[in-house]
C-alpha positions in Angstrom: -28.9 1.4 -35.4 -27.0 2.7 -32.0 -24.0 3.5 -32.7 -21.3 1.4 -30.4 -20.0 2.7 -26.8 -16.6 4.0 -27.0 -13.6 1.8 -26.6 -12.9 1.2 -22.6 -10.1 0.1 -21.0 -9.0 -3.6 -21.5 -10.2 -6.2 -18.9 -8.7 -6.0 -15.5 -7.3 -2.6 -16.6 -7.0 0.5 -14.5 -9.3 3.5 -15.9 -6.7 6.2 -15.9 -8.5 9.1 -17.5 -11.3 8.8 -14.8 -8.8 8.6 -12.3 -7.5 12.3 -13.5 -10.8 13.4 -13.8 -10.9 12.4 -10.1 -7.7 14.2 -8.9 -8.3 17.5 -8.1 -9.9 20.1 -5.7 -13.0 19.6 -4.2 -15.3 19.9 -1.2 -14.5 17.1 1.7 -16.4 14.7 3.2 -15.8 14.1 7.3 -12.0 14.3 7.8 -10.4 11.2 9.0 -8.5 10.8 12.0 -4.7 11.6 12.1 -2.5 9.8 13.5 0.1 11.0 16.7 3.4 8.8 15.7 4.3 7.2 19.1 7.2 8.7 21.2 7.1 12.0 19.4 6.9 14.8 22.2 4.5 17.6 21.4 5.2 21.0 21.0 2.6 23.6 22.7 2.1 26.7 20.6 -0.2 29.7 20.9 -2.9 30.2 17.8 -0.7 33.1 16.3 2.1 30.5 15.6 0.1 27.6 14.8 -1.2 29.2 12.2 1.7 30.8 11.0 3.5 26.9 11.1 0.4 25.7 9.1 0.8 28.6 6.3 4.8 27.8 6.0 3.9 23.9 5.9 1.3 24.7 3.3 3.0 26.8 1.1 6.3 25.4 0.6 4.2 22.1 -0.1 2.5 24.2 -2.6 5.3 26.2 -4.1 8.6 24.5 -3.1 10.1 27.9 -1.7 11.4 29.5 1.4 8.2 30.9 2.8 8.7 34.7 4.2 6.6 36.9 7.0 4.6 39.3 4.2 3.9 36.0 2.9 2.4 34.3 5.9 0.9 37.5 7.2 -1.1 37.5 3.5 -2.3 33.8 3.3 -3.1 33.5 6.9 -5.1 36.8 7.1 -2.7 37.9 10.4 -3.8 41.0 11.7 -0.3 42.0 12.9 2.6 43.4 11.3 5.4 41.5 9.5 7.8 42.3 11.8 5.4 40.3 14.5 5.1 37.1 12.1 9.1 37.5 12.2 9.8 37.2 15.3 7.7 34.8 15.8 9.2 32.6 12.7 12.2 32.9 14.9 10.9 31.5 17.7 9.8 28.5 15.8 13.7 28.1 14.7 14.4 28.0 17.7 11.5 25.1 18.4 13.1 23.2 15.7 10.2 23.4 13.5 11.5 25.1 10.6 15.2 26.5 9.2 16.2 29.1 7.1 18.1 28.1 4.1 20.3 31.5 4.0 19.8 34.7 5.9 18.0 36.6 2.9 15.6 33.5 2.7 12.2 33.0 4.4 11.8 29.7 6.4 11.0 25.9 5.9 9.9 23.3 7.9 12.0 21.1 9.3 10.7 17.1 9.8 9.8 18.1 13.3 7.8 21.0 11.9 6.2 18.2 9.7 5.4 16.2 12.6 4.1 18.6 14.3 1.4 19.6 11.1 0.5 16.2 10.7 0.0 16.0 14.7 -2.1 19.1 14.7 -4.4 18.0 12.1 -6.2 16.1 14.5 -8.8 14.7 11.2 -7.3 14.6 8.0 -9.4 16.4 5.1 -11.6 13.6 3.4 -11.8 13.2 -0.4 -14.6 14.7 -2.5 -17.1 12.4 -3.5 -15.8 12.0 -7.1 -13.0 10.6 -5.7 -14.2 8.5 -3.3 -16.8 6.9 -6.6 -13.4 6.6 -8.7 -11.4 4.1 -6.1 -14.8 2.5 -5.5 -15.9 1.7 -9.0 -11.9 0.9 -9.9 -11.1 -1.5 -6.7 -14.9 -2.9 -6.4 -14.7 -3.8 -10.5 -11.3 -6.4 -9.9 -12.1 -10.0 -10.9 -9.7 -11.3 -8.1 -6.9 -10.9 -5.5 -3.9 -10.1 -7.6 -5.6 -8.0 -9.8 -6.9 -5.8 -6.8 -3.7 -5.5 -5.0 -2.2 -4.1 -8.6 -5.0 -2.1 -9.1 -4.4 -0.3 -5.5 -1.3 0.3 -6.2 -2.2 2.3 -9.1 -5.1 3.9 -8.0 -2.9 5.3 -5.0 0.0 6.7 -7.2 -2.7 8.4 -9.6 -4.2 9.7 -6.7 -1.2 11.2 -4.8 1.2 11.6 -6.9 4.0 9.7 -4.7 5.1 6.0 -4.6 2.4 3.0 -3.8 3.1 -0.1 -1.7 0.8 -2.3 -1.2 1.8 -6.1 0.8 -0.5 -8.9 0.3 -1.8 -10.5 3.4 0.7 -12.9 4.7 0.4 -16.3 3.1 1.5 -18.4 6.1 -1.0 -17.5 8.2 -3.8 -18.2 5.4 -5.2 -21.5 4.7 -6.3 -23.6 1.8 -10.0 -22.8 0.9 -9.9 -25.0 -2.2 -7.7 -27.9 -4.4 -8.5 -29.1 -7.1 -6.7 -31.5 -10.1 -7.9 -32.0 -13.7 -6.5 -33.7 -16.4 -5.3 -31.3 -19.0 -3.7 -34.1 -21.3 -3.0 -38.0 -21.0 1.0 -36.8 -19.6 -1.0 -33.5 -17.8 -2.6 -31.9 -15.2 -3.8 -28.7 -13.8 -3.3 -28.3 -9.8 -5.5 -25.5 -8.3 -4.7 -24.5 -4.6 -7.0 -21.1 -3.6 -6.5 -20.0 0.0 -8.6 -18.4 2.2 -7.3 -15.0 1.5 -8.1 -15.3 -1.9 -4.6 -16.1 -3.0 -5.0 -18.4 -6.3 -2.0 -20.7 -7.8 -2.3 -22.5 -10.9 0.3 -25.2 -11.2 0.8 -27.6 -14.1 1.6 -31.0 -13.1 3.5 -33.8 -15.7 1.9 -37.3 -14.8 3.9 -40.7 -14.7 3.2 -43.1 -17.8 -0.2 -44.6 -17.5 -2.1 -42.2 -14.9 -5.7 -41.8 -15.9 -9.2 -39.8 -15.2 -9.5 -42.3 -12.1 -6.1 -41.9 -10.2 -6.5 -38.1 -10.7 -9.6 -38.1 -8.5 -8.0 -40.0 -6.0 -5.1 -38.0 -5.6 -7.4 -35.1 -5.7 -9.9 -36.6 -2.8 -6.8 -37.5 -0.5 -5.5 -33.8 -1.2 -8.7 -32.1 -0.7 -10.0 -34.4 2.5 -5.9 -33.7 4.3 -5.5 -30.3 3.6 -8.0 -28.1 2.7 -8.9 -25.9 5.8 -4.9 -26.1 6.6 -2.3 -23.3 7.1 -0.4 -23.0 4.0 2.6 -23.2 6.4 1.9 -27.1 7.3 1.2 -28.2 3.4 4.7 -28.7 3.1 5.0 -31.7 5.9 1.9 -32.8 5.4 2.2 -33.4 2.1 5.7 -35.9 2.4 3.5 -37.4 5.1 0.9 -38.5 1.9 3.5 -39.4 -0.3 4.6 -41.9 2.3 0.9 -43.0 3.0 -0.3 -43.3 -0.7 -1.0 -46.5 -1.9 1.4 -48.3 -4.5 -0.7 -47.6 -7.4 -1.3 -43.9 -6.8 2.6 -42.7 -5.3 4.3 -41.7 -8.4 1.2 -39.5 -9.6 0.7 -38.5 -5.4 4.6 -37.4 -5.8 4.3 -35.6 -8.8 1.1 -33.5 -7.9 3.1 -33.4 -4.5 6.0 -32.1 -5.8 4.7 -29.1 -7.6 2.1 -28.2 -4.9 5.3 -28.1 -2.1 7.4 -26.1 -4.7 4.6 -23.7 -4.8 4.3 -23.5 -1.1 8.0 -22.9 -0.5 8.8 -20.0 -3.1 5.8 -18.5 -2.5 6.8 -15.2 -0.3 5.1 -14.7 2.8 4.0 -11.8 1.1 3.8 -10.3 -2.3 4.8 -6.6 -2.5 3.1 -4.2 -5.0 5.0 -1.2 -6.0 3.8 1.8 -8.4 4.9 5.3 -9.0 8.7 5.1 -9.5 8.6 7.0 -12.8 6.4 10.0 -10.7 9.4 9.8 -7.9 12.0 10.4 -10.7 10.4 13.5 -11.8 10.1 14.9 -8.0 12.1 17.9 -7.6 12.2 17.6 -4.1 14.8 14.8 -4.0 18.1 15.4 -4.9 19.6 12.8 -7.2 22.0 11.1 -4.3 18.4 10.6 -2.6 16.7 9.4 -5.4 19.2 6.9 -6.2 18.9 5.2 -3.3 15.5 5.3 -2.4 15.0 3.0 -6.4 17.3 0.9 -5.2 15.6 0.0 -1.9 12.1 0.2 -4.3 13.4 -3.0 -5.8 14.8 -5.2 -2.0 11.1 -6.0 -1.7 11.5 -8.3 1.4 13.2 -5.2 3.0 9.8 -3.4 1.8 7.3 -5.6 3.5 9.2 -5.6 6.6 9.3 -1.6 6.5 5.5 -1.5 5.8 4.3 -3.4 8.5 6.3 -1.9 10.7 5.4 1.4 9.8 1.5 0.8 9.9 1.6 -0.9 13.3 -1.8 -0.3 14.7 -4.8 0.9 14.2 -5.6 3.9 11.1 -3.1 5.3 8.8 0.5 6.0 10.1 3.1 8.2 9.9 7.0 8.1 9.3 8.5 11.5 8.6 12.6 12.1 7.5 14.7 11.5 10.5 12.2 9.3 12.3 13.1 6.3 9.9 15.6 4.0 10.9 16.9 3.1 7.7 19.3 6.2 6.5 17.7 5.8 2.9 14.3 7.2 3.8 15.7 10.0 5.6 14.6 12.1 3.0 11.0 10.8 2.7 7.8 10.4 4.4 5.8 7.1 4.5 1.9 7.2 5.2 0.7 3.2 5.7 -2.0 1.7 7.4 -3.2 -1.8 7.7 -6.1 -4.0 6.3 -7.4 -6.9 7.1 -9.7 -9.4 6.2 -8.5 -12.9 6.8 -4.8 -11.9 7.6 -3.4 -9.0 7.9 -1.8 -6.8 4.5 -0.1 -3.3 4.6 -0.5 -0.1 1.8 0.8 3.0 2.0 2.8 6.0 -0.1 6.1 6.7 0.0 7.7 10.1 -0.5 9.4 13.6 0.1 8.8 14.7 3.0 7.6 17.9 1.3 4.1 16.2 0.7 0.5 16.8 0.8 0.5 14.6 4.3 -3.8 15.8 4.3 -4.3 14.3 1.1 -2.1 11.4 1.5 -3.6 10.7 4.8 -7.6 11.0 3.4 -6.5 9.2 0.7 -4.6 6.0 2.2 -8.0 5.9 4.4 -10.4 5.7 1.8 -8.6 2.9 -0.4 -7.8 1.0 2.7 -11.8 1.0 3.8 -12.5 -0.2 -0.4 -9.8 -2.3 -0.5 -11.4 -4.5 2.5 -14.6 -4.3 1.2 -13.7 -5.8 -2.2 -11.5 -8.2 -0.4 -14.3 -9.6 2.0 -16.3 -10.0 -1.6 -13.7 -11.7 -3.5 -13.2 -14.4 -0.6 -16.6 -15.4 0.8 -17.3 -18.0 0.5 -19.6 -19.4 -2.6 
């Protein structure tokens, strides 16, 4: 007899130990292209300092400390002297594209210095194909909407390390693919409203004395026939409209079913906001505690996420926000990479950040799950 396959995850559950086995270094596929944030003036260096910016930028991502000229002149493989790599670490202090912490100290970047890395990139690196199979089996597996926006979410924080958001396209702008309304009980029913985005809500429904199997398919004809191929952003009026044109025998149960459909309609956000990766920000050295502090608190305003989301990935590929390029004074101390998808309507995901962060890898990565999150998303709403 075989013996049985090891215990997997739950249904609907994110892998985690293939994701780990998925995070780490590995050969690239074609880079992706990076991103110039919009009214951020370019600074013009010769190869010498470009590459000498790179190696600071790379190694204080790495190693968290001030990174000095013997240092930069061994990583980068400079044939000139220390002093050189000096002088010119000077010159880009002066540029505004890194600081020195103290005198004795070697230099960091600055958030300009940032922005001018993730400028110069010009095509992010691209994950190894291990990766690339781990978000694809893990998003392309999910058995519907909700669970693929949560699984994003946690497939992006396993794979970067820093704080996932991911916005559900906007449920205004949707419409209603499906209704339907069975009887659960004699005083019961089950309302289904799916919309074109794949959105699904289940809503139970308590029936006036003496509704039966036949006034439920009425109701659920008139519903069906008046508002399915609607925007979810007209149900609302339509809906008193068919309470007032119901006939006698069918208003109460046309106001009940009514009642709970509207209810749904009108608390429902205009989008849902997933957030993972708060426990991994907490344990970043790289944000002091004031910073940390607020940056959870604004984790949990999630209205005040969406809007920062889809403002942020405005346009086409992934987007950058680095430190002092945010408006709100919270995230001065972070970096946000987002980009769009879109399938019916448009949704937002990105990571969320120090600025000290692998921007490459964020970039690549934010790419990749955006492409697969489409794809499973044009799947799990076509129609049939």
């Amino acid at each position: 007899m075989a013996a049985p396959a090891p215990a997997g995850p739950p249904p609907g559950a994110v892998d985690v130990e293939r994701l780990r086995l998925a995070v780490g270094p590995g050969a690239g596929d074609p880079g992706v292209d990076a991103v110039t944030s919009p009214g951020v003036a370019p600074v013009d260096l010769d190869d010498r300092k470009r590459r000498v910016l790179r190696t600071v930028v790379t190694e204080f991502v790495t190693t968290g400390q001030p990174v000095g000229s013997a240092h930069v002149v061994a990583v980068a493989g400079l044939d000139v002297s220390t002093a050189t790599v000096r002088n010119d670490l000077a010159a880009l202090e002066e540029l505004g594209l890194v600081s020195q912490p103290h005198a004795s100290a070697g230099r960091v970047p600055t958030d300009r210095g940032y922005r001018w890395f993730v400028d110069d990139l010009r095509t992010a690196p691209g994950l190894d194909p291990r990766r690339r199979a781990a978000i694809e089996e893990l998003l392309g597996s999910a058995r519907d909407v909700e669970e693929l926006l949560a699984r994003t979410a946690t497939v992006l924080t396993q794979l970067t390390r820093l704080v996932a958001l991911v916005i559900s396209p906007a449920l205004e702008t949707s419409r209603l693919r499906l209704v339907e309304l069975v009887a659960l009980t004699p005083a019961s029913a089950l309302l289904l409203l799916v919309s074109d985005t794949g959105r699904v809500e289940k809503l139970a429904v308590e029936l006036p004395p003496g509704t039966d199997e036949r006034d439920l398919d009425r109701v659920r004809t008139i519903l069906a026939d008046r508002l399915v191929g609607r925007r979810v952003a007209e149900v609302g009026p339509l809906l008193r409209t068919l309470c007032d044109e119901a006939p006698t025998d069918l208003r109460a149960c046309m106001r009940a079913v009514a009642a709970e459909a509207a209810a749904a309609v009108r608390e429902e956000r205009v989008h849902e906001v997933y957030v993972g990766g708060q426990a991994a920000l907490a344990d970043d050295a790289a944000l002091d505690r004031s910073d940390l502090s607020r940056l959870l608190q604004l984790l949990e305003e999630r209205e005040t996420l969406a809007r920062l989301l889809e403002d942020a990935a405005d346009g086409e590929g992934p987007r950058v926000r680095i430190g002092e390029e945010h408006a709100q004074e919270d995230l001065r101390a972070t970096s946000l990479v987002a980009q769009r998808y879109r399938v019916v309507t448009d949704g937002s995901l990105g990571v969320l950040g120090p600025t000290r962060m692998d921007y490459g890898g964020a970039l690549a990565t934010v790419r990749a799950v955006s492409d697969q999150l489409q794809r499973t998303l044009r799947d799990l709403t076509a129609d049939g």
